[in-house]
C-alpha positions, 0 to 999 in steps of 0.5 A, spaced: 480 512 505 485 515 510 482 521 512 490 524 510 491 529 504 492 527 497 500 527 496 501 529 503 507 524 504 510 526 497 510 533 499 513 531 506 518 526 503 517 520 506 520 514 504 515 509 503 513 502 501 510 505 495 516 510 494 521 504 494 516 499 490 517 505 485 525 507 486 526 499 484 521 499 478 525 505 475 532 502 476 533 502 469 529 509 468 535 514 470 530 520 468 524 518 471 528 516 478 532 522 478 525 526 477 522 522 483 528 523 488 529 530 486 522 531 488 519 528 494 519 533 499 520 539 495 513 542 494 506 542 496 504 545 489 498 540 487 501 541 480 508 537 482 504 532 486 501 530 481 507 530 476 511 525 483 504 521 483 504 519 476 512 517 475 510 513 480 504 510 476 508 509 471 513 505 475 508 500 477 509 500 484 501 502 487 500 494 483 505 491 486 503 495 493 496 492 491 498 485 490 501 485 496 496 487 501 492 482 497 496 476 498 498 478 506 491 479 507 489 472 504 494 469 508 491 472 515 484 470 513 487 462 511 491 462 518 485 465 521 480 459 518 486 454 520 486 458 527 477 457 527 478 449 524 479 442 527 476 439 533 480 444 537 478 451 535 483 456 538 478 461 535 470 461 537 467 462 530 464 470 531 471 471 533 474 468 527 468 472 522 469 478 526 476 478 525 476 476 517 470 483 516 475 487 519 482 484 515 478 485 509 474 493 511 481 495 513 484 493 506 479 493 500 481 500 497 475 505 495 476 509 490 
């Protein structure tokens, strides 16, 4: 949870990682692409966020946008344990467990 509205950054037109996940999904979709670029940042209106939102589902960019919060999180914690590992730690173990709860807190979705 973020605390923002739902739909807020469709309603205000920002050019996300998600949005540019979705436009490049729907290269070969002209209808769909259009639809979406033609919307971002027109309206509030919750009935046509929710139209933008699932032209962007249908894209598949939330999947990708997952997987790739997966995989750089899994990087971070495998450079921690590197960091926390062999005979001369950089990191003291409470650090290093600290800092894995806190990756993980901040990146594990809540629906």
């Amino acid at each position: 949870m973020t605390g923002k509205p739902t739909g807020d950054d469709l309603a205000e037109g920002k050019r996300t990682a998600l949005v540019a996940l979705a436009r490049a999904g729907l290269a070969d979709r002209a209808t769909e692409l259009a639809a979406l670029d033609a919307g971002l940042g027109r309206s509030a209106d919750p009935e046509d966020l929710s139209r933008l939102a699932a032209v962007i589902t249908g894209s598949g960019a939330p999947d990708r946008v997952e997987e790739r919060i997966r995989d750089l999180t899994a990087e971070g914690i495998a450079v921690l344990d590197e960091r926390a590992a062999g005979d001369a730690p950089v990191l003291a173990p409470a650090v290093t467990r600290e800092l894995r709860a806190v990756a993980l807190a901040m990146t594990t979705r809540t629906r």
